[in-house]
C-alpha positions as CSV (number, residue, x, y, z in Angstrom):
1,X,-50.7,-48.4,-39.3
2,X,-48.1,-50.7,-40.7
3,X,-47.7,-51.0,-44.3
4,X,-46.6,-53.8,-45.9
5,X,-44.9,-54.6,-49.3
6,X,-44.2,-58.0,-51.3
7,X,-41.2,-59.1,-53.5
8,X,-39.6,-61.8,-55.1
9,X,-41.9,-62.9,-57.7
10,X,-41.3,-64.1,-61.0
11,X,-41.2,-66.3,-63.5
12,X,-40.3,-70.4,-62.7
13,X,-40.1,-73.5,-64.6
14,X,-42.5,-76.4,-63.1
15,X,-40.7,-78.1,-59.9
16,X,-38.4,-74.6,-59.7
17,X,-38.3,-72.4,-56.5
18,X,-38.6,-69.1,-55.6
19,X,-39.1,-67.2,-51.9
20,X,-41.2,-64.1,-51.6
21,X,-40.8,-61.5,-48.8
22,X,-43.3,-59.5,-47.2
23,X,-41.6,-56.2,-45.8
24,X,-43.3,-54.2,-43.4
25,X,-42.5,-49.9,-43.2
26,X,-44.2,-47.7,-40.4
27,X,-44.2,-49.4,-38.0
28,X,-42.7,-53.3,-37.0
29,X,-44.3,-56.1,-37.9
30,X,-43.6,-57.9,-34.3
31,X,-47.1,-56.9,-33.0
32,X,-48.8,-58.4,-36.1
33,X,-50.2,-61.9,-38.1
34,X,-49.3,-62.2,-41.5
35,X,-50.8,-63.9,-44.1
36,X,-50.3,-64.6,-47.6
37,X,-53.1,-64.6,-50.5
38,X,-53.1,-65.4,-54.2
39,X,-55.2,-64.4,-56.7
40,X,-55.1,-66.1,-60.5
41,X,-56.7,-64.8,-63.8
42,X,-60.6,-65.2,-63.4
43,X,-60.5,-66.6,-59.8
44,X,-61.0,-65.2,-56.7
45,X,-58.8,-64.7,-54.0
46,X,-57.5,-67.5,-51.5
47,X,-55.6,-67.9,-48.6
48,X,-52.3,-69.8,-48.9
49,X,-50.8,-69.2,-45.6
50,X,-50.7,-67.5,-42.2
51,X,-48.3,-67.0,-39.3
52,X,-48.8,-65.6,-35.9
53,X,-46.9,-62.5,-34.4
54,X,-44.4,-64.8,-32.8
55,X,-44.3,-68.0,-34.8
56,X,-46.6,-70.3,-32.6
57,X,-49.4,-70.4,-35.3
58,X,-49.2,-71.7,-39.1
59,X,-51.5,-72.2,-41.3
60,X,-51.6,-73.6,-44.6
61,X,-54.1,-74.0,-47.9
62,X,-54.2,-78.2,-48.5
63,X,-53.1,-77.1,-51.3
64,X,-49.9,-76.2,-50.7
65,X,-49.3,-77.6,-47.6
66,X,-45.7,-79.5,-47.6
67,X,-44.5,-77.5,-51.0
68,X,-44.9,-74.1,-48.9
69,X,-43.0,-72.8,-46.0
70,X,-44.1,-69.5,-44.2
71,X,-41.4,-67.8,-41.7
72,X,-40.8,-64.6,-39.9
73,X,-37.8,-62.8,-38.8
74,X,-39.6,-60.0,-36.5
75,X,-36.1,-58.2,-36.3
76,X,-35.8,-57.7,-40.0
77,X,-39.5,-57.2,-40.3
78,X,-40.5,-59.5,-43.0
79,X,-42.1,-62.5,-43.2
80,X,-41.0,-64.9,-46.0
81,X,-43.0,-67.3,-48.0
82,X,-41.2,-70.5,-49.6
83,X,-42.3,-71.9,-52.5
84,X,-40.9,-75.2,-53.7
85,X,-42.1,-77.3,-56.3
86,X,-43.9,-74.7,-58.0
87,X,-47.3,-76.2,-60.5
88,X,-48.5,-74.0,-62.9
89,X,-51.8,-73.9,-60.9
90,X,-49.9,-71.4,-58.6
91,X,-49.9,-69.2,-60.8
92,X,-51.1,-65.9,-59.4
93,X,-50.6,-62.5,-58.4
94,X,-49.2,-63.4,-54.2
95,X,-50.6,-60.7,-51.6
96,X,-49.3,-60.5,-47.7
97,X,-51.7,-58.6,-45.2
98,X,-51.3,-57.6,-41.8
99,X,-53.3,-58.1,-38.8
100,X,-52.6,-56.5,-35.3
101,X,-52.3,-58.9,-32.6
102,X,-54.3,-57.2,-29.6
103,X,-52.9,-59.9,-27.6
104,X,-49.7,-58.2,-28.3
105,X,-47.7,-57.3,-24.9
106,X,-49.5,-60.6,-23.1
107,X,-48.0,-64.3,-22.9
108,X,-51.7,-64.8,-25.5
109,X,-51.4,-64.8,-29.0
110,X,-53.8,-64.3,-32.0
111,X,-54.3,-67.2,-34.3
112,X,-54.5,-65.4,-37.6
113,X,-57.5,-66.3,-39.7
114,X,-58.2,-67.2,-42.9
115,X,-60.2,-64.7,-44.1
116,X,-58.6,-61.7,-46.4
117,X,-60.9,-59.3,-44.8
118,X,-59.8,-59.7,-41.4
119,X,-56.8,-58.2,-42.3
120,X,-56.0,-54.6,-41.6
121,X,-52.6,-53.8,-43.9
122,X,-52.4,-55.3,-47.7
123,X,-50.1,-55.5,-49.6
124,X,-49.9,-54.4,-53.4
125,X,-48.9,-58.2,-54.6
126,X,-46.4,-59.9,-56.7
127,X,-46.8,-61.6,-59.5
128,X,-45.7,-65.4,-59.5
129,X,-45.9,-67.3,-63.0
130,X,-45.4,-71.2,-63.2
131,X,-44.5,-71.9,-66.8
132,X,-41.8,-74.0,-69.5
């Protein structure tokens, strides 16, 4: 079972930057989907973006699509989420889950879901805080 781990969060004016990695230990991350959750003070969880095993599929949240950008780098094992124009409504403790591909090995891949449960491998989170 793969294990994954996030870093790079922290603390951004409004309109800064930052890039958060998801880092995967036990076993590669080539054979899985990734996708990346937040979770602010009193909310619930939501997705924010997904990737398939090889790239084919993203995904994005409405709400973040064209500020976000969600890549992989299967030989590092890591999938990276950049965040540009940060608001203070992203504020939130950022998760990355894994999800084995069963198509993995075949020319078919798994489009990754939305859903947080789906997800085999979680992540611990990082905590990312929009603020002046």
């Amino acid at each position: 079972q793969v294990q994954v781990v996030e870093s790079g969060g922290g603390t951004v004016q409004p309109g800064g930057s930052l890039r958060l990695s998801c880092a995967a230990s036990g076993r590669t991350l080539s054979s899985y989907a990734v996708g990346w959750f937040r979770q602010a003070p009193g909310k619930e969880r939501e997705f924010v973006a997904s990737i398939s095993r090889s790239g084919t599929y993203i995904d994005y949240a409405e709400s973040v699509k064209g500020r976000f950008t969600i890549s992989r780098d299967n030989a590092e094992a890591t999938v990276y989420l950049q965040m540009n124009s940060l608001k203070p409504e992203d504020t939130a403790v950022y998760f990355c889950a894994a999800s084995y591909d069963t198509y993995s090995g075949s020319s078919y891949e798994y489009r990754p879901t939305r859903l947080w449960r789906k997800y085999d491998a979680r992540g611990q989170g990082t905590q990312v805080t929009v603020s002046t």
